[in-house]
C-alpha positions as CSV (number, residue, x, y, z in Angstrom):
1,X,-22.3,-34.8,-11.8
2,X,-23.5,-37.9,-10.2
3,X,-23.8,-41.4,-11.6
4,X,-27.9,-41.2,-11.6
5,X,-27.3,-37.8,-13.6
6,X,-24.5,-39.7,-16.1
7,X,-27.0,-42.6,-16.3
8,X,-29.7,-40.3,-17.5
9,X,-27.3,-38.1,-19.9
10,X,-26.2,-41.7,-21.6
11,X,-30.2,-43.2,-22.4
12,X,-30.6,-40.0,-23.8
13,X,-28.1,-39.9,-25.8
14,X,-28.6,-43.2,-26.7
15,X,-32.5,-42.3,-27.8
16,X,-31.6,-39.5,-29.8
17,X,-28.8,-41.6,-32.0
18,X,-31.9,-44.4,-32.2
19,X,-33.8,-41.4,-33.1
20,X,-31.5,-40.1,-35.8
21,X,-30.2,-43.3,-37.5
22,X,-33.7,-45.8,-37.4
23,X,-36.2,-43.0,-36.9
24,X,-37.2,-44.9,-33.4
25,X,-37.5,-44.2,-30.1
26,X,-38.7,-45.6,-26.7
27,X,-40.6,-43.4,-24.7
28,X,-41.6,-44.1,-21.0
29,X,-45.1,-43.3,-20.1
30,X,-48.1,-43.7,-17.2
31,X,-49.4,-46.4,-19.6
32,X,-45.7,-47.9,-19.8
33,X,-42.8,-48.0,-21.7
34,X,-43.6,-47.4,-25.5
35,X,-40.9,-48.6,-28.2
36,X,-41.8,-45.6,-31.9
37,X,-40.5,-47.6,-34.9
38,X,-40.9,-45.9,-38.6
39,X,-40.4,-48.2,-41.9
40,X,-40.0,-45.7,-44.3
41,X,-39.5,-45.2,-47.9
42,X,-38.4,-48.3,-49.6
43,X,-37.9,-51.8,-48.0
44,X,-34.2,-52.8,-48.6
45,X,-32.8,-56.3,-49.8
46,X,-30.0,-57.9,-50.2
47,X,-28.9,-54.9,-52.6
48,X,-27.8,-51.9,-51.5
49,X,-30.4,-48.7,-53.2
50,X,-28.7,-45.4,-53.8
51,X,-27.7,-43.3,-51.2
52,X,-30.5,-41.0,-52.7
53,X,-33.2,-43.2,-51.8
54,X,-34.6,-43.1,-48.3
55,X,-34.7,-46.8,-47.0
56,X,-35.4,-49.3,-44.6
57,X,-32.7,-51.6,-44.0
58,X,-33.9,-55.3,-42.8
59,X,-30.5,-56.1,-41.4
60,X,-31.2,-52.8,-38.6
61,X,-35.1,-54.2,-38.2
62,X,-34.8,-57.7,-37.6
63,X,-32.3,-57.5,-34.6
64,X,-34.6,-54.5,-33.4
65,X,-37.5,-56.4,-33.7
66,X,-35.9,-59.5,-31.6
67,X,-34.6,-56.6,-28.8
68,X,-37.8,-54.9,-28.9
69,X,-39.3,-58.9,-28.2
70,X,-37.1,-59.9,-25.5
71,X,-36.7,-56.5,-23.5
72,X,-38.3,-55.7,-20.2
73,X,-38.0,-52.4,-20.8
74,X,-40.9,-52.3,-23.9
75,X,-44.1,-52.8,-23.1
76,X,-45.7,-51.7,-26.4
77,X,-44.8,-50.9,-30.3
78,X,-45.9,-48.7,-32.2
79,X,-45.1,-48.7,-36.0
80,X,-45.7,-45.8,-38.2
81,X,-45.7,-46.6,-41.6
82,X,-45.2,-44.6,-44.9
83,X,-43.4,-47.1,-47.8
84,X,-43.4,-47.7,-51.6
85,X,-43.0,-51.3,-51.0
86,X,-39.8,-52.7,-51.8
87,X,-37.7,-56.2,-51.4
88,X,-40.6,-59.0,-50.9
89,X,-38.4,-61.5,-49.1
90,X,-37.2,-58.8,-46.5
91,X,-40.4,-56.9,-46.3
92,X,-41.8,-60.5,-45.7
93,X,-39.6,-61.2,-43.3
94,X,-39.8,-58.6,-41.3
95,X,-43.9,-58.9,-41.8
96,X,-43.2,-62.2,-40.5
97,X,-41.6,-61.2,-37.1
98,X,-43.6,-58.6,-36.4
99,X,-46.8,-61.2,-36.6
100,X,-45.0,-63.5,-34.2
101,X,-44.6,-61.1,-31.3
102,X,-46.4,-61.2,-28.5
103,X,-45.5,-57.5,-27.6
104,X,-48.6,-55.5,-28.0
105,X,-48.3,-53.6,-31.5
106,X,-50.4,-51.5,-33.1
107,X,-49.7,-50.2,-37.0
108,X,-50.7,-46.9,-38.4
109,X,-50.3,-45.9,-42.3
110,X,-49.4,-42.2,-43.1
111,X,-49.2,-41.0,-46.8
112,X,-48.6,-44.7,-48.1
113,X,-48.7,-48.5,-47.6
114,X,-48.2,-49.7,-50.7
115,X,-47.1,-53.3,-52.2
116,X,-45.1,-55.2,-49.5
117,X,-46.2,-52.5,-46.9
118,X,-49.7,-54.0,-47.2
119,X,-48.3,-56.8,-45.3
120,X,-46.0,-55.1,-43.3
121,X,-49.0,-53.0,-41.5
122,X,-51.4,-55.8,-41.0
123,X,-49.1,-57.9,-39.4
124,X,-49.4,-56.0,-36.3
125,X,-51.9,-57.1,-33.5
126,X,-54.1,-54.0,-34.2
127,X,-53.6,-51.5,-37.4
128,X,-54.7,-48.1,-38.4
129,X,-55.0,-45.9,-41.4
130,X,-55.1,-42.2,-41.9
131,X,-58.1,-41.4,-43.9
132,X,-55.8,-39.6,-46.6
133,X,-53.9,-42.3,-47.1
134,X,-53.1,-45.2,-49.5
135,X,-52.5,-48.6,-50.2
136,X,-51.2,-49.9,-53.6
137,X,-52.5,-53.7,-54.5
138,X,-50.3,-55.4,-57.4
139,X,-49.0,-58.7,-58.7
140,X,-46.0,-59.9,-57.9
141,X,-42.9,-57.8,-60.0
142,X,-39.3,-58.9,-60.0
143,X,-36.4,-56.7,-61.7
144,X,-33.5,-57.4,-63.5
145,X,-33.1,-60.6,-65.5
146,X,-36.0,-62.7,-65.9
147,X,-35.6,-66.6,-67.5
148,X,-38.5,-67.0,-69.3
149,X,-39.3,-70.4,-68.3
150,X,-42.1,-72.3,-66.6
151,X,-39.8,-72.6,-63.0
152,X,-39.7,-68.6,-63.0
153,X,-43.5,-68.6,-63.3
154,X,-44.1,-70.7,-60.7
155,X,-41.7,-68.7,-58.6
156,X,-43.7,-65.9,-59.2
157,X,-47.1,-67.9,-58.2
158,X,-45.9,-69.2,-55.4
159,X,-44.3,-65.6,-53.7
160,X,-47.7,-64.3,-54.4
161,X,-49.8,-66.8,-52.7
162,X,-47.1,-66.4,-49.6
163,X,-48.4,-63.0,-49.8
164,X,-52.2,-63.6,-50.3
165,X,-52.1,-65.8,-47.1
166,X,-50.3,-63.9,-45.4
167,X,-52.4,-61.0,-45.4
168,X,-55.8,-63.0,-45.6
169,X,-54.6,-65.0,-42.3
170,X,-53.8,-61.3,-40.5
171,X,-56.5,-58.9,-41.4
172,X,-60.1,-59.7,-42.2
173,X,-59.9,-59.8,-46.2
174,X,-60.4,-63.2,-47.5
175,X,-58.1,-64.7,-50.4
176,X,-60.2,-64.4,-53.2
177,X,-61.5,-60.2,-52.8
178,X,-57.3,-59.9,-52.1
179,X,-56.9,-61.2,-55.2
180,X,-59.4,-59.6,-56.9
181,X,-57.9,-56.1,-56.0
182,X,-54.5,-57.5,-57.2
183,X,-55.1,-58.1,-60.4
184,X,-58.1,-55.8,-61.1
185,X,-57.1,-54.0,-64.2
186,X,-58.4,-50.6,-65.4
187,X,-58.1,-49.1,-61.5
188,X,-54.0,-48.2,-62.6
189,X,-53.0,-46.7,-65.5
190,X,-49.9,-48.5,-66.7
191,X,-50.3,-51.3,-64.6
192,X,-52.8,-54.2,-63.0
193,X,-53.4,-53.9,-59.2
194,X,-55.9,-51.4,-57.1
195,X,-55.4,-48.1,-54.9
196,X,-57.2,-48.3,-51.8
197,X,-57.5,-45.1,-49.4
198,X,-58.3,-44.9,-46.0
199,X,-62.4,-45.7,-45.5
200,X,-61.9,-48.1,-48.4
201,X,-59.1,-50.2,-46.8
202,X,-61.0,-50.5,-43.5
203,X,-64.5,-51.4,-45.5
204,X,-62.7,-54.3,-47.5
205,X,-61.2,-55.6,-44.2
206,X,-57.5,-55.1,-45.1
207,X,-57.0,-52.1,-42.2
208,X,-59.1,-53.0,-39.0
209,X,-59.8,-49.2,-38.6
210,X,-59.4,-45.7,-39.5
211,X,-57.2,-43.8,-37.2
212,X,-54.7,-41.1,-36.7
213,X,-51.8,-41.2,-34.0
214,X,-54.0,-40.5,-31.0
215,X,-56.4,-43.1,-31.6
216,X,-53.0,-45.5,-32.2
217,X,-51.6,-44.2,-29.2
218,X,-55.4,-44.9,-27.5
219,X,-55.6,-48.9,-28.6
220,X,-51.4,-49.6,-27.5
221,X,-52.6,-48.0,-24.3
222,X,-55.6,-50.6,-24.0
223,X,-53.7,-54.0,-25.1
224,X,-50.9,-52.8,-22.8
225,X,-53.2,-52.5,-19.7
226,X,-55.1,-55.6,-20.4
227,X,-51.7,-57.7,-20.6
228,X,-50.5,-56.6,-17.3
């Protein structure tokens, strides 16, 4: 077997481990070099979920994310999304680093973006929604132990605005209608917030457009091309 051959055998091996432990993948193309990242099921903290409970782990992101960055080998990434929400200080900061790239990334929601997804897919440079699916708007909620005093709720107040400005300074929503969806009552029934699907994200200005993964695929393609 000769090097080239060993050389080849390894990156493949290498992509299918990627493949099977972070559900990501680079794939080379005619368009370039294409880096498939998932954030799954529920965004995890600094507390280790269950071992039932699929997860994203922000310790395996932020690295990735930094790699993905810095590598001459990735000329695009494509995040597929499908989340219940999860930690707000690691979906945050992971929101936060995607936003800061200057990587051409595009974001598409399958099945659900829901509570700190919502600013995990608009932080991309371009993101997309299936038609079928759905994005959960609430308040801030914190588990556990909760000190009722005044310094908790201004903790609370002040994690939501992060939020509200966050996804009103990436996508085209402004503060208040983000707000407004938030804490809309009557939409859920045990709890304040709003579902959006598909045509109704992109009509409020949350998503930028309706999409499935060819038309993702399409719009990498295009910012790839016009930033060599």
């Amino acid at each position: 077997m000769s090097d080239e051959q060993s050389g080849k055998q390894t990156t493949q091996s290498e992509l299918l481990d990627q493949t099977v432990e972070l559900g990501s993948g680079l794939v080379h193309t005619r368009y370039g070099s294409i880096y498939i990242l998932t954030i799954i099921g529920q965004i995890e903290g600094h507390q280790v979920l269950p071992e039932t409970v699929k997860t994203t782990k922000y310790e395996h992101l932020m690295p990735l994310l930094a790699q993905i960055e810095e590598s001459e080998q990735v000329d695009g990434l494509l995040l597929l999304l499908n989340t219940v929400g999860g930690d707000i200080e690691a979906g945050l900061a992971i929101a936060e680093l995607i936003s800061g790239m200057k990587t051409p990334t595009v974001s598409l929601v399958l099945g659900g973006g829901h509570s700190i997804g919502v600013p995990l897919a608009v932080a991309a440079k371009c993101c997309m929604i299936a038609p079928t699916a759905g994005m959960t708007i609430h308040p801030v909620r914190m588990s556990g132990t909760v000190v009722g005093a005044p310094a908790t709720f201004q903790y609370f107040n002040r994690i939501q605005s992060q939020i509200v400005d966050f996804v009103a300074a990436n996508s085209h929503i402004s503060k208040k209608r983000f707000t407004e969806y938030m804490m809309a009552t009557g939409e859920l029934a045990t709890d304040v917030g709003t579902v959006l699907y598909g045509r109704q994200a992109v009509d409020c200005g949350l998503i930028e457009r309706l999409g499935s993964l060819s038309e993702a695929l399409e719009a990498l393609h295009e910012m790839i091309g016009d930033r060599q």
